[in-house]
N, C-alpha and C positions, 0 to 999 in steps of 0.2 A: 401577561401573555405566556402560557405553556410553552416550556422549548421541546422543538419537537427532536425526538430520537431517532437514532440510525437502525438498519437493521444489515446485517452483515453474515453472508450466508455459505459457506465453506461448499465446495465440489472437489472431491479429491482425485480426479483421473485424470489422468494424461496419457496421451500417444506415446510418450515416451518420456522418462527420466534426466533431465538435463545435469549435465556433469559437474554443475554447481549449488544443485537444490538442495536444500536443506527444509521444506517444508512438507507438510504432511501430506502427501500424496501416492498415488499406486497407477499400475495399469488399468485400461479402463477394461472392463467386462461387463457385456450388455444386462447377465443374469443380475450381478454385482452391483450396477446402476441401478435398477427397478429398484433395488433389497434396499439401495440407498436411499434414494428420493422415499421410499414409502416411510422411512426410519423420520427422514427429515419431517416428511407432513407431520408427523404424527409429532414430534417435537414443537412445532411452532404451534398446532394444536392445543398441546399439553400448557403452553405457557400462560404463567402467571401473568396477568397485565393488568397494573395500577394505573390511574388516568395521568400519573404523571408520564408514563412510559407507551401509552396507547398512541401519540398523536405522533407521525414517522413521515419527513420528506425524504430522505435518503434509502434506496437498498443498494447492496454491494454485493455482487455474485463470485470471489475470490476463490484461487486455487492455489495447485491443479489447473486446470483446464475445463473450467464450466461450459463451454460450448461442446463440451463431448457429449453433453444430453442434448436427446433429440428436443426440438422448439417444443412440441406436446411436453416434456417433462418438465421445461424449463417455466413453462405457460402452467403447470398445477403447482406449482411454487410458488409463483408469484398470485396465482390464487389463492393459495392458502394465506400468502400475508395479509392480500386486501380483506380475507376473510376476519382475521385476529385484528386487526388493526386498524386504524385511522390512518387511508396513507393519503397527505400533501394532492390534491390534482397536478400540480407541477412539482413534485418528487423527482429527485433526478436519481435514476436506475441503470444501473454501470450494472457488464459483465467483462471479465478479464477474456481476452481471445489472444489466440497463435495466428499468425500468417500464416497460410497455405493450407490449412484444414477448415476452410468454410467457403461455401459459393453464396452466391448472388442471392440466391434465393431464402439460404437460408440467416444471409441479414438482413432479406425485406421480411421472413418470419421473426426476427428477433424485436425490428419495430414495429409487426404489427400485434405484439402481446404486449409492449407497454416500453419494451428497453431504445433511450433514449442519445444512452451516454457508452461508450468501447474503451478499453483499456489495449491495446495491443503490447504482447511482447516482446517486441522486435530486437531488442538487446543490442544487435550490430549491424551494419549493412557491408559487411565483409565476409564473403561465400567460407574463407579457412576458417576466419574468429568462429564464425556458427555451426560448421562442423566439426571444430577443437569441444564444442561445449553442448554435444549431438542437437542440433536445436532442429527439428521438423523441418524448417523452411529454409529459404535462399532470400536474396536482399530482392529479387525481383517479387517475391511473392510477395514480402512485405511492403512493396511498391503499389503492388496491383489490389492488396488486403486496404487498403485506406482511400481507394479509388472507388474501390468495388463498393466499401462501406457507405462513401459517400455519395454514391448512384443509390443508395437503397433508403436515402435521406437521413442519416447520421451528420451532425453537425461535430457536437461535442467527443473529440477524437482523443486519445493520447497514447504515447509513444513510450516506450522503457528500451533505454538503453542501459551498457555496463562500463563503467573504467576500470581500467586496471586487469584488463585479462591478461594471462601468458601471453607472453610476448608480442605482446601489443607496441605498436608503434605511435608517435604523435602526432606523421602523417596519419595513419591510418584512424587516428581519434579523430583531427580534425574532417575524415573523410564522411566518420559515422554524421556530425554533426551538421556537415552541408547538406549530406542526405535525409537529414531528420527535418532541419528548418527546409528545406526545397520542397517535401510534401506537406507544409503551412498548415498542418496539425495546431491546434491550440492548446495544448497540453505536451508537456515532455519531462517525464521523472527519468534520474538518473541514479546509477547506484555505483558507487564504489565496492569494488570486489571483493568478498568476504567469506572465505571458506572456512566449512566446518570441517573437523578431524577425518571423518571417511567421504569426505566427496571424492568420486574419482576424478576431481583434476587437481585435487591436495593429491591424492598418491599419485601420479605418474609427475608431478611437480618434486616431489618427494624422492622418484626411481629417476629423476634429472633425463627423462623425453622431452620436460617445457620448462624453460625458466620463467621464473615470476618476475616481474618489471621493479625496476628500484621505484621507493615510496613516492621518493622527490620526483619523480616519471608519474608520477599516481596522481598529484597535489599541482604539479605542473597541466596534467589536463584538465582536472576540474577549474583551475582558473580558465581554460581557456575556452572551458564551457561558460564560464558567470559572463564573461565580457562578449562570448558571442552573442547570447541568448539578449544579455541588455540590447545586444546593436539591432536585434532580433523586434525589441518593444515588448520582452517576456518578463514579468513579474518575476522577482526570485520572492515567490510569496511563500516556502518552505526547502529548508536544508536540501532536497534532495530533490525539489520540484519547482517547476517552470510556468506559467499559463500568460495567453493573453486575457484583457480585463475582461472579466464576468466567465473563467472556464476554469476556475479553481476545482479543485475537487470539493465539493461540498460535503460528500458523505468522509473523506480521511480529515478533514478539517475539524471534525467532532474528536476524532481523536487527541487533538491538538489543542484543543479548548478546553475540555473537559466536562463536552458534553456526551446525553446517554446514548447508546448504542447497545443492542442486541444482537447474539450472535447463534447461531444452529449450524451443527454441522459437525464432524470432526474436528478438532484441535482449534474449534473458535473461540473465541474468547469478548467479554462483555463488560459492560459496564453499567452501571444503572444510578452515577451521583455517590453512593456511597460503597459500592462492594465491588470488585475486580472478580469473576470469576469462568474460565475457563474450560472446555469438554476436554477430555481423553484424547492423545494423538493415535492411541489404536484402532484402525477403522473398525476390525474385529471385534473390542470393546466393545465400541460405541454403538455397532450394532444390535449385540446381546445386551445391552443394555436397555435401548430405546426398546427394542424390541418384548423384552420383561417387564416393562409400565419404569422402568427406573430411570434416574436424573442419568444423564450425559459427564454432569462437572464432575472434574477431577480434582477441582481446586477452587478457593474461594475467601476470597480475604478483604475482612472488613476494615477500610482503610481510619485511618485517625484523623483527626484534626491537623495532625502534624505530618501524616504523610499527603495528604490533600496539597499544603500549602506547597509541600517542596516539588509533589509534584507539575501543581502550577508553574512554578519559576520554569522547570525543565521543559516541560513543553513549550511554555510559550518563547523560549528560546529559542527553540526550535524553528518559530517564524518569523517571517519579515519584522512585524508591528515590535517584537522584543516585548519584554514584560513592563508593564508600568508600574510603575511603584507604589505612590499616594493608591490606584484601586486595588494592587494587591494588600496594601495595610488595610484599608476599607474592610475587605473582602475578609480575611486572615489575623489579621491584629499583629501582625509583622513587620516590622522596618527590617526591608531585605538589607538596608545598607549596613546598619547595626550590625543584625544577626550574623551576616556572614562577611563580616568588613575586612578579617584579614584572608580570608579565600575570594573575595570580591580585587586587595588587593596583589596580590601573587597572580588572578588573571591578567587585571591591567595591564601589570611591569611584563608581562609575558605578551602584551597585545592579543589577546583571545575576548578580550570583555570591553565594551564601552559603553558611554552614557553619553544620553542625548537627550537634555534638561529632564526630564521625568521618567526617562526611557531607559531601560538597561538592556543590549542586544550583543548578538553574539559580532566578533571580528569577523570581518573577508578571513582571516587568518585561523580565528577559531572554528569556522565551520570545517574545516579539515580534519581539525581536533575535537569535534564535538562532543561523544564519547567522554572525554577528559574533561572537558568543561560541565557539562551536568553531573558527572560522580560527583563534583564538587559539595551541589544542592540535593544530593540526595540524601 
């Protein structure tokens, strides 16, 4: 049986800049948009497709803010794929959205082009947190965003929250978290807070307007995320993600397995089995590029045998099942125990690493420290 591939498709506009992004994104501008989508068709066009790579249940519409195109642009996109590709009749087809910038109408247009599956990024349901971090909306919109969705017959929902923002309290974590589980969303990723050098809420952290919360404040809420979400009947089927049974994300799940995915778009990035390779974060770039008949990638690297394997190990730490061992050697011709027996034991003695008869997975303790535990196997 062919495994079939992801496709994963960058929008890079947003209504506004949130004061923790770090991803490739800009304001939106309508001329800007058209210039975009027309760059994109033409890229998923131009692609190369082998039959190992043709056959696709997964697309993923990432940003930015892909609902800042109109449904007509969003709808020649997703033609274009079914164009180039083999896609899945039950392909499940996520786009990332904001609360407060979409009506009714147009998420009965987003399912009647084919999208099945919403990502929302609701982050907080505390009116200061989401003004600290200019977020578009308010917690009622985010109330009324996953209501509205589901009048428009969306099932498969999920929710993005943040821990660890300034001055965040652990009333007010366990407040985001009654509010996340009481709208019975089946999906809920969480992120620990992670600022890069110029986000502006690193510098006004930095000019002491907002303090940063102690770590142990940081590692204390995500426990008391894992033990909600259990009382919840939520999968912790990945480091930073929640689902009840059968609403896993199936298209970031390739990520995590090391299966193939395709990627179009500004600063996307792909995979195809053997090569890693990734577009320009310059929209400008990417434009004159696609636009002159030229490749988008800015980068591309043919991975080894040896980094395949260790890649394995880390992701699949990453999730619930932990790596197994006897089919990693199958697979790789490695006895993880051997190979990495005195970094396998300094996890142990540290409690970040355990075994469970054939299983090797990450601790309750080490997924705090996750980071630290896969530099290990890399």
């Amino acid at each position: 049986m062919i495994e079939q591939a992801g496709i994963y498709l960058h929008i890079p506009f947003c209504a506004s800049r949130c004061h923790y992004c770090n991803f490739a994104t800009g304001g939106y501008e309508s001329e800007l948009a058209k210039r975009y989508v027309a760059a994109l068709l033409s890229e998923i066009e131009r692609a190369e497709v082998t039959d190992a790579m043709r056959h696709v249940d997964t697309i993923y519409f990432g940003g930015g803010t892909p609902t800042t195109l109109s449904i007509e642009q969003l709808d020649s996109i997703l033609a274009a794929c079914h164009r180039k590709f083999s896609i899945a009749s039950k392909a499940e087809i996520t786009t990332e959205a904001n609360p407060g910038t979409i009506s009714t109408e147009y998420f009965q247009g987003l399912r009647a082009i084919g999208f099945n599956r919403l990502s929302f990024g609701v982050q907080s349901f505390d009116d200061a947190e989401l003004k600290m971090i200019d977020r578009v909306h308010n917690a009622n919109d985010a109330r009324a965003a996953v209501k509205d969705a589901r009048q428009a017959g969306f099932e498969n929902i999920s929710i993005d929250l943040i821990a660890g923002l300034p001055e965040q309290k652990m009333a007010t974590w366990q407040n985001n978290l009654a509010e996340a589980f009481a709208l019975a969303t089946p999906h809920i990723s969480v992120y620990l807070l992670e600022l890069y050098q110029d986000a502006p809420l690193q510098h006004r952290i930095t000019r002491g307007e907002l303090r940063a919360i102690d770590e142990d404040l940081t590692v204390a809420m995500y426990y008391v995320l894992v033990d909600a979400a259990a009382q919840q009947s939520f999968a912790h089927y990945e480091i930073s993600n929640w689902a009840q049974p059968g609403f896993e994300s199936r298209h970031n799940l390739k990520y995590w397995t090391g299966a193939p995915y395709w990627a179009f778009g500004v600063s996307a990035a792909g995979y195809d089995g053997e090569t890693r390779w990734s577009n320009t974060r310059n929209l400008n770039e990417y434009l004159k590029r696609i636009e002159a008949g030229e490749s988008p990638v800015a980068e591309r690297t043919e991975l080894s045998a040896e980094d395949k394997q260790s890649e394995a190990i880390f992701l699949q730490l990453r999730l619930q099942h932990g790596v197994n061992l006897p089919r990693h050697q199958a697979q790789f011709g490695v006895d993880v125990k051997v190979r990495y027996h005195d970094e396998i034991g300094r996890l142990q003695e540290a409690g970040l690493l355990e075994f469970e008869k054939d299983t090797m997975r990450i601790s309750r303790a080490g997924k705090v420290l996750a980071n630290e535990v896969f530099a290990v196997f890399i």
